[in-house]
TIDREN-722176 format. One line per 10 residues: their letters; for each residue z, y, x of N, C-alpha, C, O. Coordinates in steps of 0.05 Angstrom, whole numbers. Each point is the difference from the previous one (the first is absolute). Example, Ala and Ser with C-alpha at 12.3 -4.5 7.8 and 13.67 -1.06 7.14 Angstrom:
as = 156 -114 264 0 24 -18 0 24 18 13 0 21; -27 21 -28 1 24 16 14 22 -15 4 22 10
# end
This chain:
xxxxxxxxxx = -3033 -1793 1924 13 -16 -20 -19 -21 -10 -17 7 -16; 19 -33 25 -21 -21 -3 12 -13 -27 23 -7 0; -39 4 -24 -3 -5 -35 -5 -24 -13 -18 -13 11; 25 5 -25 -18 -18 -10 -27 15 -14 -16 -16 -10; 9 35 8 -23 20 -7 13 26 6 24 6 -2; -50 13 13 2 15 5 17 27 -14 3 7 -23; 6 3 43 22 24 -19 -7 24 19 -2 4 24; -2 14 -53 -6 30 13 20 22 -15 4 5 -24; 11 10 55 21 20 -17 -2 22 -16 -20 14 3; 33 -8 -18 -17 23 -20 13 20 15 -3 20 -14
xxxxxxxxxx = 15 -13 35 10 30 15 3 -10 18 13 -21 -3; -22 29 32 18 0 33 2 35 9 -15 19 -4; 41 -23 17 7 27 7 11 -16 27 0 -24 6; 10 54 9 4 -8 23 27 20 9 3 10 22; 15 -8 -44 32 13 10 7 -13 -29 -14 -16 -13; 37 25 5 6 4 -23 23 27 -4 13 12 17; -16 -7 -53 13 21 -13 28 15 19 1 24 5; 18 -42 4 34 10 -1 -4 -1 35 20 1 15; -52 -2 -1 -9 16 24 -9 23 7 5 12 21; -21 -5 -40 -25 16 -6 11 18 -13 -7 21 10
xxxxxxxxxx = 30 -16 -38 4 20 -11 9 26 15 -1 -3 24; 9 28 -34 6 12 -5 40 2 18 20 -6 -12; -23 14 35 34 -1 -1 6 -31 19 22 -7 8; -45 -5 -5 9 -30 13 -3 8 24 -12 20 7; 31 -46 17 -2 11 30 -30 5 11 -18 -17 -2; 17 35 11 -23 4 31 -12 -20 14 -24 -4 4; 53 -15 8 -5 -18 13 -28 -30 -10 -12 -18 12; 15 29 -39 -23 -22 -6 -21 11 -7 -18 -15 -6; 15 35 4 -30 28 -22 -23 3 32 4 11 22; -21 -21 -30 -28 16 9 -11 33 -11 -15 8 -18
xxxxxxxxxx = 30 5 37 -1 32 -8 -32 3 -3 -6 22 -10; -10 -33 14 -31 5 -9 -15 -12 -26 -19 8 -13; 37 -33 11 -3 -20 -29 16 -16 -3 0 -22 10; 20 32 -29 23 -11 -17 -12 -21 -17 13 -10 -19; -37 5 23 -7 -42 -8 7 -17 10 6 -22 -10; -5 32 38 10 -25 19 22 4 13 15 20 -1; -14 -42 14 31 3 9 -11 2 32 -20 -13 6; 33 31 15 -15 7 23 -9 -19 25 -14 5 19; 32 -30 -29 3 -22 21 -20 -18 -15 -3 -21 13; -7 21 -27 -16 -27 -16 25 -14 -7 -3 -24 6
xxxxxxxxxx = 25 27 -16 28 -21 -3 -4 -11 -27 10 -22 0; -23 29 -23 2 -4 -24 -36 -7 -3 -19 13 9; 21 -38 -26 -27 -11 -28 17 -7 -28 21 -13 -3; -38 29 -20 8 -7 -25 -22 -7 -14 -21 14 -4; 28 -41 -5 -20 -4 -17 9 -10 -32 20 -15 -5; -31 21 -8 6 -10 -35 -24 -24 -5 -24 1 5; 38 -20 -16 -19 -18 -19 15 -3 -27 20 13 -6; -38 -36 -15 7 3 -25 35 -7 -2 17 16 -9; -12 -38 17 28 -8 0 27 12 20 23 -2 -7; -31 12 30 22 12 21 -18 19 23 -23 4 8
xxxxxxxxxx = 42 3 -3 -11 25 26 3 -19 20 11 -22 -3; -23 34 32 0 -13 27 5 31 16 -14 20 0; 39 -25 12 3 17 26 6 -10 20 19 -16 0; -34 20 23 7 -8 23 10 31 27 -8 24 2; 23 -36 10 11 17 11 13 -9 30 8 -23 4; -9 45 15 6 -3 27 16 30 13 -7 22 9; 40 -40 -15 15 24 -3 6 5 31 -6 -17 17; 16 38 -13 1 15 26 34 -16 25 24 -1 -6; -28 -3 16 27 -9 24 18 15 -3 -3 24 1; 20 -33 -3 29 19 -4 4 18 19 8 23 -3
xxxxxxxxxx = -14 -38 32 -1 15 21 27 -5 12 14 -19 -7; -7 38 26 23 9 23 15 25 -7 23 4 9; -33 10 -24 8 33 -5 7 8 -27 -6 -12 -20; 22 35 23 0 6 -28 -30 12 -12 -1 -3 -24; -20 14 35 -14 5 -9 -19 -22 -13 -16 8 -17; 16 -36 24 -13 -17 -6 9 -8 -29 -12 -3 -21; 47 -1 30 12 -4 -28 -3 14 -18 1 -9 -23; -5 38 26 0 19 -29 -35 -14 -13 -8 -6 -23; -8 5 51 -26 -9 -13 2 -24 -13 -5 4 -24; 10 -25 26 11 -27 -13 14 7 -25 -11 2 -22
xxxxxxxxxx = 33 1 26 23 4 -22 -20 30 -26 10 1 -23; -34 20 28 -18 11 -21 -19 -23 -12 -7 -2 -23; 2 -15 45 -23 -22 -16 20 -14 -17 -4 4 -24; 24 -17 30 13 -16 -16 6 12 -24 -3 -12 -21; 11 35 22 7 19 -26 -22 2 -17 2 -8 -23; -24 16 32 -31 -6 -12 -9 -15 -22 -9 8 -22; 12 -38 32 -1 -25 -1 25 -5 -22 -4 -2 -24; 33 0 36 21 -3 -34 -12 21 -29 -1 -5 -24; -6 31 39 -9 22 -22 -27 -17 -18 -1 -1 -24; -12 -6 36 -22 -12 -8 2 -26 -10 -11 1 -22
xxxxxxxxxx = 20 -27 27 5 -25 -9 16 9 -32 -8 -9 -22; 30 28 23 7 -5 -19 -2 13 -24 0 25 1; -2 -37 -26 -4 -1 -28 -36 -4 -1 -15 16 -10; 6 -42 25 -20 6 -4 -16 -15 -26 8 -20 -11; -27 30 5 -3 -17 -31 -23 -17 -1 -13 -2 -21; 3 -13 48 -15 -22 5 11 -10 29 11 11 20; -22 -47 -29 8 -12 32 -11 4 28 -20 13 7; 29 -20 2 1 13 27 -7 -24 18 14 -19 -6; -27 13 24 -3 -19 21 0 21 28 -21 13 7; 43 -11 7 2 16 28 -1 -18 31 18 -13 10
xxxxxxxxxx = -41 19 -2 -7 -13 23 9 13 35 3 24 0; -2 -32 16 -2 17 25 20 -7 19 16 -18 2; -23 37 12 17 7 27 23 15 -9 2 25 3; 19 -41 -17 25 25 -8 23 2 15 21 11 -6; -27 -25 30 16 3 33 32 1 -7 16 16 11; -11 -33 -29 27 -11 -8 6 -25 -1 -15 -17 -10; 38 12 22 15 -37 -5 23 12 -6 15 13 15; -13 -18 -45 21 4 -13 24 -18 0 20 13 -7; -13 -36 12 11 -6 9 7 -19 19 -22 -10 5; 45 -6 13 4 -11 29 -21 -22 -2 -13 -6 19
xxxxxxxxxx = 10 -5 -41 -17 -24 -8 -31 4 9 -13 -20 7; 4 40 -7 -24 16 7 -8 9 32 -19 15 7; 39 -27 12 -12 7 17 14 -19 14 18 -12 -10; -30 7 44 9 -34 5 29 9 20 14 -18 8; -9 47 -1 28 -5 11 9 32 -1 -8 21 11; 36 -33 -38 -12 32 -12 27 17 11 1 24 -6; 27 -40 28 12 13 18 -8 23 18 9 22 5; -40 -42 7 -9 4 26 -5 26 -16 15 19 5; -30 -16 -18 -18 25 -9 16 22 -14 -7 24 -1; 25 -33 -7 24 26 -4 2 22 23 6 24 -1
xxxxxxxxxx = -14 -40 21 17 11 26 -24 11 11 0 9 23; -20 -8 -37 -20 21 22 -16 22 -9 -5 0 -24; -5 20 39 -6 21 -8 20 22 -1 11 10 20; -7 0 -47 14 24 4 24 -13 -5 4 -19 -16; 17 33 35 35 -6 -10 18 34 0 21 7 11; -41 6 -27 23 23 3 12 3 -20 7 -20 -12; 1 53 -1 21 2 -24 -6 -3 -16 18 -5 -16; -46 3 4 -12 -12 -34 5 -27 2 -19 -15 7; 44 3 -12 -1 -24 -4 -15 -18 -11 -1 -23 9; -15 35 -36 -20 -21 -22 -16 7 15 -21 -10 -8
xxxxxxxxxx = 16 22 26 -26 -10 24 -3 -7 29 -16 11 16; 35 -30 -10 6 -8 20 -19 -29 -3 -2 -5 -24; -8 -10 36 -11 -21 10 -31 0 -2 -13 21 -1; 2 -44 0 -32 -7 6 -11 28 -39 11 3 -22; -36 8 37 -1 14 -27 -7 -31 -14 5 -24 5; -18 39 -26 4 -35 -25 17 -10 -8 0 -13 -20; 21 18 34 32 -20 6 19 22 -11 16 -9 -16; -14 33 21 24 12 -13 11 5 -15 -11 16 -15; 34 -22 10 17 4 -17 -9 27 -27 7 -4 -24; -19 24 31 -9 22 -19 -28 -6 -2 -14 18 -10
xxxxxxxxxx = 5 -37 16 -34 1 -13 2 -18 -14 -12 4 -21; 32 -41 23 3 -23 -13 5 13 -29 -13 -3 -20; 41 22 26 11 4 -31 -21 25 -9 10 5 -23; -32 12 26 -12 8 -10 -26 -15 -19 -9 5 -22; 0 -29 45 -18 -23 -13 0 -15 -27 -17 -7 -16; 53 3 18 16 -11 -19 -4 17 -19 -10 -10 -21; 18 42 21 9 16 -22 -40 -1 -10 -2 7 -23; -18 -12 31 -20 7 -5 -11 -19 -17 -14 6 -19; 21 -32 26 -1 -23 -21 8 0 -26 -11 -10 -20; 34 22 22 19 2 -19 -11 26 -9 20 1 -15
xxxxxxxxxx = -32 21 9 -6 19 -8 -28 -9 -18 -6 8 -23; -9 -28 42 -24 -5 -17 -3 -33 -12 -21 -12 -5; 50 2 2 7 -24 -10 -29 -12 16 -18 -6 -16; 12 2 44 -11 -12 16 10 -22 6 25 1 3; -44 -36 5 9 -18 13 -12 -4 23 -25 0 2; 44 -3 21 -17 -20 22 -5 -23 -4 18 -17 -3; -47 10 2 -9 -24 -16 -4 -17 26 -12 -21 -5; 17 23 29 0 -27 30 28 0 -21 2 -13 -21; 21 31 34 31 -17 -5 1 -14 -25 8 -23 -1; -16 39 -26 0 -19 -20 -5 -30 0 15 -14 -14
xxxxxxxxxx = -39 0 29 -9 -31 -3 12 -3 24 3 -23 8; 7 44 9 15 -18 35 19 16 -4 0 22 10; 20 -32 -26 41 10 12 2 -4 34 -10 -19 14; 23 40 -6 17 -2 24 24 10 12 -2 22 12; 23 -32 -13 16 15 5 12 1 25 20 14 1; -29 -26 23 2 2 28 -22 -3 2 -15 -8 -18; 6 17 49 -29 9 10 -6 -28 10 12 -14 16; -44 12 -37 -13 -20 17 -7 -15 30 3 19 16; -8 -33 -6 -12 -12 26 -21 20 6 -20 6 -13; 29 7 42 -19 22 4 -25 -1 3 -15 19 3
xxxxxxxxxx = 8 -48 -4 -28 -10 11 -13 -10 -26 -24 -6 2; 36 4 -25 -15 1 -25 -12 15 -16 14 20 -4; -35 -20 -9 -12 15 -22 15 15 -9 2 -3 -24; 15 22 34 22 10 -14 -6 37 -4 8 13 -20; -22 -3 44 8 21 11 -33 10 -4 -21 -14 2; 27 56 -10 -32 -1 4 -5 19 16 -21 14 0; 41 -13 18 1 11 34 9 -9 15 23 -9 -3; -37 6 28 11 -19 21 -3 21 29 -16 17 6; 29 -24 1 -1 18 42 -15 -4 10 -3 -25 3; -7 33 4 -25 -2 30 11 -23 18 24 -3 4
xxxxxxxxxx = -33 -6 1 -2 -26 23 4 20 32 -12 21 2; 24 -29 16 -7 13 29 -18 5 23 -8 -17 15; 3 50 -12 -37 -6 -5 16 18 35 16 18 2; -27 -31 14 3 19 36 27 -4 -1 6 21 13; 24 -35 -21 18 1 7 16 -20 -11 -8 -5 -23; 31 -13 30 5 -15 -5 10 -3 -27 -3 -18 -17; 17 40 16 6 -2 -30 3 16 -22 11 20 8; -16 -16 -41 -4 17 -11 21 -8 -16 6 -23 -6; 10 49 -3 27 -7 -14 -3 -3 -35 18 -8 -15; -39 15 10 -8 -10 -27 -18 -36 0 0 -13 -21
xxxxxxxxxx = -11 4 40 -12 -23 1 21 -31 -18 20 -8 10; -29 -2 -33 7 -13 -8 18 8 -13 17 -18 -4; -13 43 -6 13 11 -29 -15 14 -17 -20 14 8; 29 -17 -39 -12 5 -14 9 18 -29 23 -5 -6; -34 20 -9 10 13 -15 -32 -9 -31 -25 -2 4; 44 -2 -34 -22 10 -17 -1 23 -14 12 1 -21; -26 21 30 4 15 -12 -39 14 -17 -11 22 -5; 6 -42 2 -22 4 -17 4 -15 -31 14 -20 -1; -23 28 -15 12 -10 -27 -24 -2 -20 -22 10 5; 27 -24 -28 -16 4 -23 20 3 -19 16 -18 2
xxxxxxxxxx = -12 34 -20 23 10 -15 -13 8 -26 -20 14 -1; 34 -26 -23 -26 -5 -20 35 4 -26 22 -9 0; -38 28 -16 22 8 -24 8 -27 -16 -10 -22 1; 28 31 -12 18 -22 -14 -22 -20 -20 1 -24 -4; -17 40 -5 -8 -11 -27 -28 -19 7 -16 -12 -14; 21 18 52 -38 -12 -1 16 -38 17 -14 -19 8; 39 22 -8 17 -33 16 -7 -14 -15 -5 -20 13; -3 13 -51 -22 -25 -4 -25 -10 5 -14 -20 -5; 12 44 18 -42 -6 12 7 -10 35 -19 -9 13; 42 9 -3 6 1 33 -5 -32 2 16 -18 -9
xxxxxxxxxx = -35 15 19 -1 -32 20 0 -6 26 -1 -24 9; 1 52 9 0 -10 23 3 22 15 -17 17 -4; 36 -10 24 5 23 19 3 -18 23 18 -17 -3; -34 18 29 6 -2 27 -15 14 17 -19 15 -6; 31 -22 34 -7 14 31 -20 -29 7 1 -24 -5; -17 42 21 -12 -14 12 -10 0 23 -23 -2 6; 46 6 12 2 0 25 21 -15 14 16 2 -19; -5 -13 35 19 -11 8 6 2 39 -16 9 16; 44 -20 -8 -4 -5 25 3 22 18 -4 23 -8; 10 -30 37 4 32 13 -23 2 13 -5 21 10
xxxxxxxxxx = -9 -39 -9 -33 8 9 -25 4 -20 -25 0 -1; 51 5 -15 -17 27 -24 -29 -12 -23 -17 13 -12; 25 -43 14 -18 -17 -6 -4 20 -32 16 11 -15; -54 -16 14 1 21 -28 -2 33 -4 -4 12 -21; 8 2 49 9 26 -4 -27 16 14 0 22 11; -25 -41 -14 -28 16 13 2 26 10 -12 21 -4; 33 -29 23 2 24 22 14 22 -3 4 16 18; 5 -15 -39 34 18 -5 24 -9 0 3 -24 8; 19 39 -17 20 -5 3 14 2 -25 23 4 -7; -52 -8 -10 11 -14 -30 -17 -13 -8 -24 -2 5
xxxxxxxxxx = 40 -12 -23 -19 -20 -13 -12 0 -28 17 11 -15; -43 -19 -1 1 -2 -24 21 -16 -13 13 -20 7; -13 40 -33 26 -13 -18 -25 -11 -26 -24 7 1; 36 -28 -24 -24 -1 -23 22 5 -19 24 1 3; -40 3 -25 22 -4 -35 -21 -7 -13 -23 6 3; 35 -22 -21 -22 -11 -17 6 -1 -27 13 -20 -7; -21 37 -11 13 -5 -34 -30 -4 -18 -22 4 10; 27 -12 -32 -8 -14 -20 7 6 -25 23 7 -5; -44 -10 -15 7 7 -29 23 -17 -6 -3 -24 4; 34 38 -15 10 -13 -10 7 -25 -18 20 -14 -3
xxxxxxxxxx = -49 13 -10 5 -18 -19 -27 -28 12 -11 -17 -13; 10 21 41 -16 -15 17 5 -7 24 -13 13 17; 27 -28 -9 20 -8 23 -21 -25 17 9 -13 20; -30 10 -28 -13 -17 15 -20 10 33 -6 -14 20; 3 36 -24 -11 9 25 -28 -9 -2 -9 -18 -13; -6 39 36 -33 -6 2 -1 -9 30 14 6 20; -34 -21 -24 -9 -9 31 -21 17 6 -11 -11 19; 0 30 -24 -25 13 9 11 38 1 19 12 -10; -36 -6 23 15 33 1 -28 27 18 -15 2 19; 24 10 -40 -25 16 2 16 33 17 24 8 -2
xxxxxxxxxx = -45 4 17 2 31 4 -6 15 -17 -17 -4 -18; 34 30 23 -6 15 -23 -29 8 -11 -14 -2 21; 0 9 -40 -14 7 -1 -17 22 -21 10 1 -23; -25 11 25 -9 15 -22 -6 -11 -26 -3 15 -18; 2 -32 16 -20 -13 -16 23 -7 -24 -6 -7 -23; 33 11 34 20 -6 -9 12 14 -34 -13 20 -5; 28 -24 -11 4 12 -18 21 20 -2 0 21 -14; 21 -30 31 15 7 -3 33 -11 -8 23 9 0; -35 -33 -7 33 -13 -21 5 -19 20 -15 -10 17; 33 6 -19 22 -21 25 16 -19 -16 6 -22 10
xxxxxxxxx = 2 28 -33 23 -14 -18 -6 -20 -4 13 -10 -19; -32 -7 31 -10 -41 -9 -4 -5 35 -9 -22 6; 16 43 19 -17 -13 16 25 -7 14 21 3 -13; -19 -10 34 10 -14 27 -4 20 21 -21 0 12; 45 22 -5 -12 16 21 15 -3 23 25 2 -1; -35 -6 18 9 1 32 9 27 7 -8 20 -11; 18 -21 23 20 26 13 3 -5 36 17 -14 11; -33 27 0 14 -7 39 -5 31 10 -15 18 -8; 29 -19 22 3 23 11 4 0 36 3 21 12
# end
């Protein structure tokens, strides 16, 4: 998180509460240490003004067993976002495009993967119909914004070859052709509570193109967010790493957010 001065969190954990308790699914508990979450999926951090979680939620998958694992994290996550009594900045891999606008051909992708009797999980995972409206209900549980769509409306899917997307297909590597090459999905986010959209100056991708321009060798790309003291809308040109030396308070600074 690059500052206009340095910021140090007063707690990092590495699961959270409505994972870890008492009675929560299996599928996410490290039976040896209920601190963490067993995949490395979860960072929490607290500063003076808002929390930072970043997170790298699991593939919906092909199966029902994938979905029950998906569909416990999501439950997790609504259990947790909501009634919470500080803001929230949520970063990551949350392997959702909520809606057609979010991904560059969102027919095509209906149509692949699984097509059996769970209907809300029929197409590209990311894409289905029961993870979109779970994403949704999760926003809405923790009066969360997507702060890219907020400063970029879209309501048909961008030019697939634009800054749009923060997954792209593999290019065709020993064969002529790869059926994801030059499609794209965003399903990485910065999602930041209602009360922190006067400090929001800037959410983008920064990757573009089907030759992955930006994506240093993955098949995602960095996303940024950028907020600011409310009552300071001018922005810093200089930006620091975190550091010890730091105090702790964030509420005058300029913090970068990429993930």
């Amino acid at each position: 998180i690059p500052a206009q001065k340095p910021l140090k969190p007063s707690r990092i954990s590495y699961t959270l509460p409505a994972f870890a308790q008492e009675g929560a699914s299996s599928l996410h508990q490290d039976p040896a240490d209920k601190t963490w979450h067993p995949e490395g999926r979860i960072i929490f951090a607290s500063f003076q003004s808002f929390d930072l979680l970043a997170t790298y939620a699991p593939n919906n998958g092909n199966d029902e067993a994938a979905f029950a694992r998906r569909a416990a994290w999501d439950s997790a996550l609504s259990a947790e976002v909501k009634g919470r009594q500080r803001p929230l900045v949520w970063v990551g891999d949350i392997n959702c495009a909520p809606e057609p606008a979010d991904v560059s051909h969102p027919e095509w992708f209906l149509q692949q993967c699984y097509q059996g009797d769970v209907e809300d999980m029929c197409g590209q995972p990311g894409f289905t119909p029961g993870e979109r409206k779970r994403y949704l209900s999760i926003l809405e549980a923790g009066r969360l914004v997507d702060s890219y769509r907020r400063l970029h409306p879209a309501s048909e899917p961008p030019p697939a070859g634009g800054p749009y997307y923060t997954w792209r297909g593999h290019p065709p590597v020993h064969q002529p052709v790869a059926k994801y090459h030059g499609k794209g999905m965003r399903i990485d986010h910065c999602l930041i509570s209602e009360e922190l959209l006067p400090r929001l100056q800037e959410s983008s991708i920064l990757g573009h193109s089907e030759g992955r321009i930006g994506f240093m060798g993955s098949d995602h790309c960095p996303i940024r967010a950028r907020l600011v003291n409310a009552e300071d809308k001018t922005g810093c040109t200089s930006v620091a790493p975190p550091s010890d030396s730091g105090n702790g308070s964030d509420g005058g600074d300029v913090v970068t957010v990429e993930s």
